[in-house]
C-alpha positions in Angstrom: -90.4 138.7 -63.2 -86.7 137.2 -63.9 -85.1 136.1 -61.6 -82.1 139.1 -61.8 -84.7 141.5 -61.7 -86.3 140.6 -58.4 -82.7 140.2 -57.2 -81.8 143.9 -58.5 -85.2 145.3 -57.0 -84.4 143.2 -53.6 -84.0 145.8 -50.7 -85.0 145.8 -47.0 -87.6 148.8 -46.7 -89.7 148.7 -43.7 -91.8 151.8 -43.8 -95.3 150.3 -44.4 -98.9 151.5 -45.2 -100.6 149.7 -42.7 -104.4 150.8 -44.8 -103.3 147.9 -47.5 -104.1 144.9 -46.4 -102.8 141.5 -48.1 -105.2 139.4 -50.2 -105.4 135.4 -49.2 -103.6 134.6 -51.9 -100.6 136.8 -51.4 -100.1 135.3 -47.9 -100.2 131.8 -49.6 -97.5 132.4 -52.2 -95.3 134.5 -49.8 -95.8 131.5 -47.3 -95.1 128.7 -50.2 -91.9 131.0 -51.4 -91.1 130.8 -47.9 -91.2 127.2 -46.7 -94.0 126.1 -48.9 -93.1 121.9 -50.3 -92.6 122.0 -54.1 -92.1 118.3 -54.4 -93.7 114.7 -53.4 -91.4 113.7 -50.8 -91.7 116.9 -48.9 -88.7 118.9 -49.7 -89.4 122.6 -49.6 -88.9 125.6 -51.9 -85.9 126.5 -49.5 -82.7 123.9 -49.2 -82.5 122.2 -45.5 -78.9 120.9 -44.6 -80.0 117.6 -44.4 -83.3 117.8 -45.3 -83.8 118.3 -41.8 -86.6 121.1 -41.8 -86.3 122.5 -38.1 -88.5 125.2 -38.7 -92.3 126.0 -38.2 -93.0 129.0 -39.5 -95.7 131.5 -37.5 -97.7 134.1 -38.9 -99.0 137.2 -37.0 -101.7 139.1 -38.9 -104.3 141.7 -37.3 -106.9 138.7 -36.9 -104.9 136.1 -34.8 -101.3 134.2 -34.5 -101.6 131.8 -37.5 -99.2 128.4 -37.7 -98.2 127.3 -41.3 -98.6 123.5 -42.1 -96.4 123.5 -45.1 -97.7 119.5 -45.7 -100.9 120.8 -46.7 -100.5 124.5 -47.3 -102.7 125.5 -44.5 -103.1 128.0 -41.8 -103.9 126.5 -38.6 -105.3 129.5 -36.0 -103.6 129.2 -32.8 -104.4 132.9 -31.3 -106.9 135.1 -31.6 -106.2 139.3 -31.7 -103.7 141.3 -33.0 -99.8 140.1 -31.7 -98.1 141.8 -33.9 -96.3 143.6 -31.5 -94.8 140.5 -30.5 -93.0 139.8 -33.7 -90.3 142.2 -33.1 -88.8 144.9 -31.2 -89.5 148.0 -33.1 -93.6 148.3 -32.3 -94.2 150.5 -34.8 -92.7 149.0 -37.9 -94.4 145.3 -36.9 -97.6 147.0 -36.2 -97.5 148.9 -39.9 -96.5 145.2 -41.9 -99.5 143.2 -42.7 -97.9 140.1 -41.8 -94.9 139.7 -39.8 -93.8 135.9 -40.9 -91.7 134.1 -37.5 -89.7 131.3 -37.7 -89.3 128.9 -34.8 -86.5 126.3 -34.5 -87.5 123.1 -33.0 -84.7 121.3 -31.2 -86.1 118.3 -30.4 -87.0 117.4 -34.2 -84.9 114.1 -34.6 -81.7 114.6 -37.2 -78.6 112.9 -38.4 -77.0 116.0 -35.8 -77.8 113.5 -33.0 -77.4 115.5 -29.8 -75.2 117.9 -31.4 -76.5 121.3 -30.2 -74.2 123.9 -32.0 -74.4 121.7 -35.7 -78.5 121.9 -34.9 -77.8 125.8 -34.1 -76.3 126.5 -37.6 -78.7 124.5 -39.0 -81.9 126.5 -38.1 -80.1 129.6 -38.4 -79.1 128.8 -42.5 -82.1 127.6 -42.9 -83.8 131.0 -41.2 -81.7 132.7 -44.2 -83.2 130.6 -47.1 -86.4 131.3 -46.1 -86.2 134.5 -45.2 -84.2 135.4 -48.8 -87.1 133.5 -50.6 -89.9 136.0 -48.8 -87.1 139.0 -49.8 -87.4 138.3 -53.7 -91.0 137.2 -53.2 -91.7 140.7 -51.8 -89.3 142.6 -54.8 -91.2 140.4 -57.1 -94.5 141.8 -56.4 -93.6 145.1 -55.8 -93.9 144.6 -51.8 -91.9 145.7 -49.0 -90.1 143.7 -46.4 -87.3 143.4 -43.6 -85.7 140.4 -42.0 -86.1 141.1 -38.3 -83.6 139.4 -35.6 -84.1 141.5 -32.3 -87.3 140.3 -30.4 -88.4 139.4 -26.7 -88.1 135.8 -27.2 -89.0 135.0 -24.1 -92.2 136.7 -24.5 -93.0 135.4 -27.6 -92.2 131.7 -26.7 -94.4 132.2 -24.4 -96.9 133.6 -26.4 -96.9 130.7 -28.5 -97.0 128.0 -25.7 -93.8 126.9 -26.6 -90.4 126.4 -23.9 -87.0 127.8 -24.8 -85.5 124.3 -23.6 -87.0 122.8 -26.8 -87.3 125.7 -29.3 -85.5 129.1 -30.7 -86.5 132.1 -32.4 -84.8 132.5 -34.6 -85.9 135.5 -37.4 -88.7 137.4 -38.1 -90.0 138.5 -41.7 -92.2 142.0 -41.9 -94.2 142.1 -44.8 -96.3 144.9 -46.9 -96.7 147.3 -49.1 
């Protein structure tokens, strides 16, 4: 599909049929739209101010809490049983999605920023938008739905993930199905 057309068919819809399930290879081109490397040195699909990369990128599915190793396209399981609850406030639209696609901020990933906290804020949060606008026209593209989701427990779902809130931030949330 052009590029315009995904772009005019773009729109957040979040009322899912939780009975179709995504294939493999869906997951691994919405992932690679998302954050996936398209080039030797390890730049990615989305821009990076920088080309920092801050994010890791999380995705909850029915089966388990899956982490996304962009280097080698891979889904590393982290957590058995179904968390999507976790990936956003409103239960029963995160329960319906297939996949609900996080992304996690990590602070103490060394920069140019040095110790600058509020540059490294902006960063991951403009980051969180490239990716997130990649898995929009991903979705439009192949006649998906999906909604960029901000308002979670992040407490909880730090937690969740083993991870402290000293050293990382959630940042958004992706819900994503058909």
């Amino acid at each position: 599909m052009p590029l315009y057309e995904a772009l005019n068919k773009r729109q957040s819809l979040r009322n899912f049929d939780p009975s179709i399930k995504l294939t493999p290879q869906i997951l691994s081109q919405a992932l690679w739209s998302c954050y996936g490397e398209n080039r030797p040195n390890g730049f990615k699909t989305t821009p990076s101010a920088n080309a920092w990369y801050p994010l890791m990128i999380y995705i909850f599915l029915e089966e388990g809490v899956f982490k996304y190793e962009s280097s080698n396209h891979v889904l590393i399981k982290i957590l058995d049983g179904d968390h999507r609850d976790k990936a956003g406030t409103q239960t029963a639209v995160v329960t319906k999605a297939r996949a609900n696609i996080v992304l996690i901020g990590d602070l103490k990933k060394q920069s140019r920023m040095d110790d600058d906290i509020n540059h490294k804020l902006r960063s991951i949060y403009l980051d969180s938008g490239h990716c997130t606008m990649g898995l929009s026209l991903f979705a439009a593209s192949n006649n998906m739905k999906g909604v960029v989701r901000a308002m979670v427990d992040s407490d909880s779902l730090l937690e969740l993930l083993g991870l402290t809130n000293e050293d990382y931030i959630f940042s958004l949330s992706y819900s994503l199905g058909y």
